[in-house]
C-alpha positions as CSV (number, residue, x, y, z in Angstrom):
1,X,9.6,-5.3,28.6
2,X,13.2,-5.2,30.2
3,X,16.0,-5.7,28.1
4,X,16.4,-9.4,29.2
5,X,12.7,-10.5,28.2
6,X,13.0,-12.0,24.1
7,X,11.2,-9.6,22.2
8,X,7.8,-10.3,20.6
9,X,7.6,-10.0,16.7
10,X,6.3,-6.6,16.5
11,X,9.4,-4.5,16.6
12,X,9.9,-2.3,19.9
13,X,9.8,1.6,19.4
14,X,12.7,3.1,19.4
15,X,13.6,6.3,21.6
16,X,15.2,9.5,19.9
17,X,18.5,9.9,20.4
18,X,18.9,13.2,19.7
19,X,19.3,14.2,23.0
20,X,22.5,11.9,23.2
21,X,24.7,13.9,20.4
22,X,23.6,17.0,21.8
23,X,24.6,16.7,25.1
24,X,27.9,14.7,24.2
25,X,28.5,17.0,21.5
26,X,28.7,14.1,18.9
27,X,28.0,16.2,16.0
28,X,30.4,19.1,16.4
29,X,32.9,19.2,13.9
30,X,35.5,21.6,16.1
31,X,39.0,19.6,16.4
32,X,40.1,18.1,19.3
33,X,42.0,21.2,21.8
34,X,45.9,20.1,21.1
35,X,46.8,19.2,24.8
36,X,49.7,17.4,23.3
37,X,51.8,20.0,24.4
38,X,50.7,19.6,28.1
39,X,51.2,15.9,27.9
40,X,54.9,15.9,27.0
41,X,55.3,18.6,29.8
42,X,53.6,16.5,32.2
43,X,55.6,13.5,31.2
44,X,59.0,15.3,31.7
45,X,57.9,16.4,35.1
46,X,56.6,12.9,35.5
47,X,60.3,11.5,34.6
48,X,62.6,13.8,36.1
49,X,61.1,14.9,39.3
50,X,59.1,11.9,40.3
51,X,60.1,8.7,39.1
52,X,64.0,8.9,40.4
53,X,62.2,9.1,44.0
54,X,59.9,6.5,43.0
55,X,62.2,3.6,41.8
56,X,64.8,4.5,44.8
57,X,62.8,4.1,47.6
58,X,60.4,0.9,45.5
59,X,57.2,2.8,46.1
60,X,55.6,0.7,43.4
61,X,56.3,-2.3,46.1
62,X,54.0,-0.8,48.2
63,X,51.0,0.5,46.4
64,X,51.8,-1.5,43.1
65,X,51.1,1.5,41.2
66,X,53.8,2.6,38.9
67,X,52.5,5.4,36.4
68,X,53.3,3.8,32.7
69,X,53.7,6.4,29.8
70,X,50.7,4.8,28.7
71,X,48.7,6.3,31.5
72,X,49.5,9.3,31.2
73,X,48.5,9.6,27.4
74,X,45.3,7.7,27.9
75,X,41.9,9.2,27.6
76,X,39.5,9.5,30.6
77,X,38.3,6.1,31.5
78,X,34.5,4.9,32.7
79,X,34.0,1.8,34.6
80,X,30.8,0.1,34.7
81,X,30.2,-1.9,38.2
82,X,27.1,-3.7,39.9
83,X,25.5,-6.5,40.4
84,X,24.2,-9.0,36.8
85,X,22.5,-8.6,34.6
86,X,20.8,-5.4,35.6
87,X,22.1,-3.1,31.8
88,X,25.4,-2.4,32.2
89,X,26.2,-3.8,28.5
90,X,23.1,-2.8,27.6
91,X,23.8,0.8,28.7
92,X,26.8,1.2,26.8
93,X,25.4,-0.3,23.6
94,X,22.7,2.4,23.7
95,X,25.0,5.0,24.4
96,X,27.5,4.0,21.5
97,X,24.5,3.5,19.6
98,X,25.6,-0.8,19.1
99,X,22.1,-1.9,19.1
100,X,22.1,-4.1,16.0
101,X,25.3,-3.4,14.9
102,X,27.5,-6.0,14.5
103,X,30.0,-4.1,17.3
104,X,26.8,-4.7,20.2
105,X,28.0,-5.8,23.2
106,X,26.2,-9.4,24.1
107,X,23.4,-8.8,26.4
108,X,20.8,-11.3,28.4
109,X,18.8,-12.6,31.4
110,X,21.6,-14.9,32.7
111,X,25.1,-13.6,34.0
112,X,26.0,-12.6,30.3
113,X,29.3,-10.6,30.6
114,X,32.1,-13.0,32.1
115,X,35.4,-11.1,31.1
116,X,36.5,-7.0,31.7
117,X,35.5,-5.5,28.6
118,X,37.7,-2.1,27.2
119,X,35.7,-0.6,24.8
120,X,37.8,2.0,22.9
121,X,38.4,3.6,19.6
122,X,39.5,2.5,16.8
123,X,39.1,3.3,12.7
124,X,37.3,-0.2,12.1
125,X,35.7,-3.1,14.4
126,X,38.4,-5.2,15.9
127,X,38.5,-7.7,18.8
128,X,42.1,-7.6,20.5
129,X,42.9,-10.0,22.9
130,X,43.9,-9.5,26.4
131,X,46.9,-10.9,25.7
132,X,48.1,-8.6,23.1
133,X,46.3,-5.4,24.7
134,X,49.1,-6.6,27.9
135,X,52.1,-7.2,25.2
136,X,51.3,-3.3,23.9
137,X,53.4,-1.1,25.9
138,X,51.6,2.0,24.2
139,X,48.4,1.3,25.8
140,X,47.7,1.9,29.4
141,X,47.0,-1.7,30.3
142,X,50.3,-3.4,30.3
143,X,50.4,-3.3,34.0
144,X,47.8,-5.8,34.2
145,X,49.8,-8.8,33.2
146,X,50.9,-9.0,37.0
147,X,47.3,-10.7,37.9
148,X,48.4,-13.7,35.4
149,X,47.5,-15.7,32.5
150,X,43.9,-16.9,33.4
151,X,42.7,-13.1,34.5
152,X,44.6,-12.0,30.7
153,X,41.8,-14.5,29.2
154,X,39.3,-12.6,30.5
155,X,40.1,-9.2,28.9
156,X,39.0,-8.1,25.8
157,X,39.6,-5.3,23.9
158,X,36.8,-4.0,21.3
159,X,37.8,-1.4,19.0
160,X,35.0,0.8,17.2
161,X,35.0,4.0,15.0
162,X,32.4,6.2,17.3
163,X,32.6,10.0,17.5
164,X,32.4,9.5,21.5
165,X,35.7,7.2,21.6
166,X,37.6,9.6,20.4
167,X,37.4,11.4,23.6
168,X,36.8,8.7,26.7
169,X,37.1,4.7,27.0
170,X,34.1,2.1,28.3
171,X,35.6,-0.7,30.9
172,X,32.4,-3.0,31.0
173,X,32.9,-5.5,34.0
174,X,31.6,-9.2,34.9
175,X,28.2,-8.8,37.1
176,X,28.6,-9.5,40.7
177,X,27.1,-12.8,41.9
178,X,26.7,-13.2,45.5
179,X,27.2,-16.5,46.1
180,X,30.0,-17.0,44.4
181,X,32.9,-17.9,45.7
182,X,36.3,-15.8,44.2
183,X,38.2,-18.7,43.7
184,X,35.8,-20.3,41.2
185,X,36.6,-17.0,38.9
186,X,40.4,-18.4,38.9
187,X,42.1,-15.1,39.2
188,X,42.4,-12.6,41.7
189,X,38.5,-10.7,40.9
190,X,38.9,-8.0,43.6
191,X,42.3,-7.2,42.6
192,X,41.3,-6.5,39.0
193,X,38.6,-4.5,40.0
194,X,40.7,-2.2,42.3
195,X,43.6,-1.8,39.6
196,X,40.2,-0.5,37.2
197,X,38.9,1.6,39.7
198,X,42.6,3.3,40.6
199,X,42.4,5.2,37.2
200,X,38.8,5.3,36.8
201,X,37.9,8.6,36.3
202,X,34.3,8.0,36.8
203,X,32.5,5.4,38.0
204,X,29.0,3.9,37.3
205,X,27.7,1.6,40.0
206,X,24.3,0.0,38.1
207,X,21.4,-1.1,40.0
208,X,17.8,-2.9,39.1
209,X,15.0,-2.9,40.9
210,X,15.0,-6.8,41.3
211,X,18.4,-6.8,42.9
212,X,19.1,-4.7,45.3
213,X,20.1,-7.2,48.2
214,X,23.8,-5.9,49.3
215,X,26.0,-9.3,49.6
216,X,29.5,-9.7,50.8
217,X,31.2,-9.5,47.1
218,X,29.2,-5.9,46.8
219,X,30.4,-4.7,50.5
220,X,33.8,-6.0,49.2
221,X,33.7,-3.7,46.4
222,X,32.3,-0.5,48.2
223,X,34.9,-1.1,50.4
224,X,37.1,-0.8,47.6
225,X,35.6,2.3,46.3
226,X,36.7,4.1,49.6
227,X,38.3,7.4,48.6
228,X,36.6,7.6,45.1
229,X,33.3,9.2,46.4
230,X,33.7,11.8,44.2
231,X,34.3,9.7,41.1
232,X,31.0,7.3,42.1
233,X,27.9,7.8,40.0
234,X,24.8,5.3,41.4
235,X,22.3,4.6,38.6
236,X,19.0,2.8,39.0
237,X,18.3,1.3,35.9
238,X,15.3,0.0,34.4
239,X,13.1,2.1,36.5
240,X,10.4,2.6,34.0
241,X,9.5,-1.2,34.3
242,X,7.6,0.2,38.0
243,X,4.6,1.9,38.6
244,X,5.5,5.5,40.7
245,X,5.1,4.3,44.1
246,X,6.9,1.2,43.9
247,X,9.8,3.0,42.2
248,X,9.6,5.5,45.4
249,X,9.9,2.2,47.6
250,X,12.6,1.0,45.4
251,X,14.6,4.2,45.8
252,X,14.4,4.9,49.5
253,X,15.6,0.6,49.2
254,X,18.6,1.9,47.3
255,X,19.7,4.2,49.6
256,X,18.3,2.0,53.4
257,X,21.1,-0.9,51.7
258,X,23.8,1.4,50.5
259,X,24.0,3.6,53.5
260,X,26.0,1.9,55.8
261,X,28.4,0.9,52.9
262,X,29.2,4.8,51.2
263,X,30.1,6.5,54.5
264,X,30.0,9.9,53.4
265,X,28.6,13.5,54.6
266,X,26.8,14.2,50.9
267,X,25.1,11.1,49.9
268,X,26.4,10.0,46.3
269,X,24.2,11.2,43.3
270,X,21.3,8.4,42.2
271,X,20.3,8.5,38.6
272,X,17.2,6.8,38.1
273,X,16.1,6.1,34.8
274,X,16.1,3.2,31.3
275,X,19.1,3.2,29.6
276,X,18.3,1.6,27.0
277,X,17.1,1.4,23.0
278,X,13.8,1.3,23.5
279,X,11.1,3.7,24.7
280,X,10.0,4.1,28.1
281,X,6.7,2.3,29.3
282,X,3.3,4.0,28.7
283,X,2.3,5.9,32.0
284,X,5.3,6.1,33.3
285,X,7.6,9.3,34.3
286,X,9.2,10.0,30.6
287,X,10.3,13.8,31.5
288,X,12.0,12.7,35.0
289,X,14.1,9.8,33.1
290,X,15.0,12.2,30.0
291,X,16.0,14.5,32.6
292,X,18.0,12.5,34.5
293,X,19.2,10.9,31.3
294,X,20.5,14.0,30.4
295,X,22.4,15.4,33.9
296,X,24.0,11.8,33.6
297,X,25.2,12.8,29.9
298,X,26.1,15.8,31.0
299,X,28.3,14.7,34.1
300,X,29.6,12.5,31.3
301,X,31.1,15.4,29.2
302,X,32.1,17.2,32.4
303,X,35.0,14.2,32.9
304,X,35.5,14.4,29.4
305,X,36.4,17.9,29.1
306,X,38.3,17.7,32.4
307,X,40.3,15.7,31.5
308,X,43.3,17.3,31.4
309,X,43.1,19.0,35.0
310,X,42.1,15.2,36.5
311,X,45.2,14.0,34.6
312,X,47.7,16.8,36.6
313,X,45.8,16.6,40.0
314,X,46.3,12.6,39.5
315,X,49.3,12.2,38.9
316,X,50.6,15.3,41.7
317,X,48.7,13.0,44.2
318,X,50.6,10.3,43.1
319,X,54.1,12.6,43.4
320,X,52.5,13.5,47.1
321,X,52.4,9.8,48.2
322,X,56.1,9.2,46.3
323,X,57.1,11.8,48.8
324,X,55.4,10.8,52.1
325,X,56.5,7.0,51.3
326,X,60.4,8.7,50.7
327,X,60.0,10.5,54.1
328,X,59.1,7.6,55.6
329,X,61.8,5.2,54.8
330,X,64.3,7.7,55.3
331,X,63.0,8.2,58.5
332,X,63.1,4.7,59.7
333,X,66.4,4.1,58.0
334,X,67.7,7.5,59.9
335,X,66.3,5.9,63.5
336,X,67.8,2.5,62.3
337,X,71.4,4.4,61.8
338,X,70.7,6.3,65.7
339,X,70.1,3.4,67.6
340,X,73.1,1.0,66.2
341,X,76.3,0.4,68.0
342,X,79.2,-1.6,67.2
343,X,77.7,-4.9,69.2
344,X,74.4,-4.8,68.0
345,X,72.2,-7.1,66.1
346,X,71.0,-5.4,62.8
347,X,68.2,-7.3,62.6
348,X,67.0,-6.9,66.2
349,X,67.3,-3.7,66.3
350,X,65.4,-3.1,62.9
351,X,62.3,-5.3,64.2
352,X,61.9,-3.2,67.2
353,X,61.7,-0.3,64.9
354,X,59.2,-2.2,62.6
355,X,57.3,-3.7,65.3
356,X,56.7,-0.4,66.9
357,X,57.2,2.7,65.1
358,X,55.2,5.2,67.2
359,X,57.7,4.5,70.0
360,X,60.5,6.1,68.1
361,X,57.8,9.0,66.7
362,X,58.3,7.9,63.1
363,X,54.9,8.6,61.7
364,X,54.6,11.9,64.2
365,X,57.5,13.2,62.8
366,X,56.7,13.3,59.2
367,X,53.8,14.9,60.3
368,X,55.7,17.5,62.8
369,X,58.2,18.7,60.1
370,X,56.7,18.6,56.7
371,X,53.2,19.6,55.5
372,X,51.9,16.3,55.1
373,X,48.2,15.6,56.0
374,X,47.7,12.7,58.9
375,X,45.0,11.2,56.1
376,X,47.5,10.7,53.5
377,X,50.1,8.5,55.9
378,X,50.1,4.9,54.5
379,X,49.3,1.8,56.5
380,X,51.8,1.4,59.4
381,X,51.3,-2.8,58.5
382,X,52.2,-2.2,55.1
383,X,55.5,-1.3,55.9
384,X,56.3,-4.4,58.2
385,X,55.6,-6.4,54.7
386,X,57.4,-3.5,53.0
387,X,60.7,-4.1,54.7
388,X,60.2,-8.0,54.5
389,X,60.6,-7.9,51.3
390,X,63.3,-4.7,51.0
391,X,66.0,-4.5,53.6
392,X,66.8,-1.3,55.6
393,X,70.5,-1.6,54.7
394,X,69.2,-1.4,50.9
395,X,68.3,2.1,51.0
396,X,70.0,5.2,51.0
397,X,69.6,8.5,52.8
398,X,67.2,11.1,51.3
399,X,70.4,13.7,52.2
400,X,72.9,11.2,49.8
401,X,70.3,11.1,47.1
402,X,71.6,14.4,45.5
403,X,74.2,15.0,42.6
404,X,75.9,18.4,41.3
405,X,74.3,18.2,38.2
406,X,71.0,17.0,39.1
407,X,70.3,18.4,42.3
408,X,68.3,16.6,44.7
409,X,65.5,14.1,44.6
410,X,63.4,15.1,47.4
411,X,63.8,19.2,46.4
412,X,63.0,18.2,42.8
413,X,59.6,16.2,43.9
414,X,58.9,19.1,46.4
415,X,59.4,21.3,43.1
416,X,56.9,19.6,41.2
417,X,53.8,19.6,43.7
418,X,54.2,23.1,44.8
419,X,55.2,24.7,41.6
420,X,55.5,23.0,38.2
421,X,52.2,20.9,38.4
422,X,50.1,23.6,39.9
423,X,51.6,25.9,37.0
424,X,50.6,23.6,34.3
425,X,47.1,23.6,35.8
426,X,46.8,27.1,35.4
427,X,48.2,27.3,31.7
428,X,45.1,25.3,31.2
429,X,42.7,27.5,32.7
430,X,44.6,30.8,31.3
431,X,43.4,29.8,28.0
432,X,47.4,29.8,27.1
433,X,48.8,28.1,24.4
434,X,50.4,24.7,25.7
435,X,53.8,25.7,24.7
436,X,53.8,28.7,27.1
437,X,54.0,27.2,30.5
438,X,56.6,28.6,32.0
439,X,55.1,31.0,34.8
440,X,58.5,32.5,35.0
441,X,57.7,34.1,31.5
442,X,54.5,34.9,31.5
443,X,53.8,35.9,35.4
444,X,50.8,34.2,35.8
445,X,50.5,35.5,39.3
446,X,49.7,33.7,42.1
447,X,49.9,29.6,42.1
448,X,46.2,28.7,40.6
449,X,44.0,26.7,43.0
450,X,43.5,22.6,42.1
451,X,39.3,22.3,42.3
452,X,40.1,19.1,42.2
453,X,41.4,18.6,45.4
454,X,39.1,18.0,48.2
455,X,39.8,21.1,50.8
């Protein structure tokens, strides 16, 4: 029966896990690679070559999104999305192996899971609240007291000795409910999710087969997975409650609703199997859901031991939209500075540069002169809300941002995405020791290629 159904008296049979620690590697006793080295490497670059651009030019004003130390040490994260009550608890209680543990996340026929749910490791069971896992600098979540007290009520941490959380970090989420209105959640819902799925390194969006009607809280979210195609793993759950052809209806169903929504060349990969204790249903596809079961797995430990070369490629996208964003304001405050003359009006002349940037070729000449991509320029709106709030007069030059000793903020930035990142990437894949990054010393030839980024 499906996980929701109360379970008769004769005890279900349960399905061998074997397949779980073999794939995930649960059982090997081989220590943990010593990236610590990387880290603190990445973290100097992060604070000396990024951040001063950062803070001068308030690019956390614009995209909220201000790397914390926290972030940068975290382990890969995996965010569990869709609609209720169709096994996304359930899932990660079979993969951590909760089922009748006292640690098993609460599961049910009615919209069960009403608060964001971390599950991490620890070396015994704890529950941490929301509030404290905000208060704790250490951890990566302290940026989410911005959405308020109510939202912090509906975060809980869950700490529990497995092998697997050593190495990654569950986010379980509330199920979507259509007609819902956000308000009645009493914080901002959409917001939260977006701020999970910024630093999700993958992404599981759950389906059933009984719910598969796309509402406007699921376009919503799609729309907020824009960009993260590559992160997005679809999973039809529960599939072994159908006979064959009815699961083949259900499928092509899947993909007839989500089509319009994902609007990508290569559709997104579809995992369709039970993730759950109990064995699959007599007569119904066992090899194809073991199989599937296991690429899942397998995609799982890809992230996993990734994770290092996600963590560099993230964070030098973040130091190319630092630099973009300083171009930018530099640019407007350059055209600003041009067009002002003794009698006129500050303000008047700084709304007819807001109001219409492309006449004065702001955006065109970032692109002209630097090798920016026209995909990666913000939002021209954003920036009439940017300056709304920041003053042009409140910024300074990028040429006056520059000091004898420390050289200057935009060559320092332009340092770190064209050499220093890209180095550290390839000490990674040289099978170098983390203390040897330095190119200069070991002449590591030419600047290693970033798979991660999309061509």
């Amino acid at each position: 029966s499906p996980p929701e159904e109360v379970e008769d008296a004769s005890e279900p049979i349960k399905r061998d896990r074997s397949h779980l620690e073999n794939t995930l590697k649960l059982n090997e006793e081989k220590p943990a690679d010593d990236v610590s080295g990387v880290l603190q490497r990445l973290r100097k670059i992060y604070h000396s070559s990024i951040k001063p651009l950062e803070h001068s030019y308030r690019y956390n004003e614009l995209r909220q999104h201000e790397i914390t130390d926290g972030e940068i040490t975290s382990k890969p994260m995996v965010l569990f999305l869709g609609p209720w009550s169709v096994g996304k608890s359930s899932m990660i209680n079979y993969l951590l192996g909760l089922d009748n543990t006292p640690y098993q996340l609460y599961t049910g026929a009615e919209p069960t899971t009403s608060e964001f749910t971390v599950i991490m490791h620890g070396p015994k069971l704890k529950t941490i609240e929301g509030i404290v896992m905000a208060a704790d600098s250490a951890r990566s979540f302290s940026p989410l007291e911005k959405f308020g007290q109510n939202f912090l009520e509906k975060l809980i941490g869950i700490e529990v000795p497995h092998k697997l959380l050593e190495r990654v970090t569950f986010v379980d989420t509330p199920g979507i409910i259509e007609n819902r209105k956000q308000q009645e959640r009493g914080y901002p819902f959409n917001d939260v999710c977006q701020w999970f799925i910024d630093r999700a390194d993958l992404i599981f969006v759950v389906f059933d087969p009984t719910k598969l009607d796309v509402g406007l809280e699921l376009e919503m979210l799609f729309r907020q997975l824009k960009g993260r195609e590559s992160q997005i793993r679809i999973i039809l759950n529960k599939a072994d409650s159908l006979a064959t052809q009815e699961l083949m209806r259900v499928y092509g169903a899947l993909f007839w609703s989500l089509a319009p929504l994902i609007n990508v060349t290569e559709p997104p990969r579809v995992y369709v199997s039970s993730f759950w204790p109990h064995d699959y249903h007599p007569d119904t596809h066992r090899d194809l859901f073991l199989k599937e079961e296991i690429s899942l797995l397998e995609d799982l430990n890809q992230v996993i031991e990734n994770r290092m070369e996600n963590k560099i490629a993230f964070i030098r996208q973040h130091a190319i939209r630092v630099r973009i964003h300083a171009l930018l304001v530099d640019r407007y405050l350059q055209t600003y500075k041009d067009k002002m003359t003794f009698f006129s009006d500050g303000e008047l002349v700084f709304r007819d540069i807001v109001e219409d940037p492309d006449r004065f070729y702001i955006f065109k000449s970032i692109l002209a002169k630097t090798n920016v991509s026209k995909f990666d320029l913000p939002n021209r709106e954003a920036y009439k809300d940017f300056f709304g709030i920041n003053p042009i007069t409140s910024f300074k030059l990028l040429s006056q941002q520059c000091s004898y000793m420390g050289g200057c903020f935009l060559e320092k930035i332009e340092k770190a995405i064209t050499r220093e990142l890209p180095d550290l990437l390839g000490s990674l894949g040289l099978g170098k020791k983390p203390n040897v990054l330095s190119c200069d010393v070991t002449g590591c030839g030419e600047t290693p290629k970033n798979r991660y980024r999309k061509p």
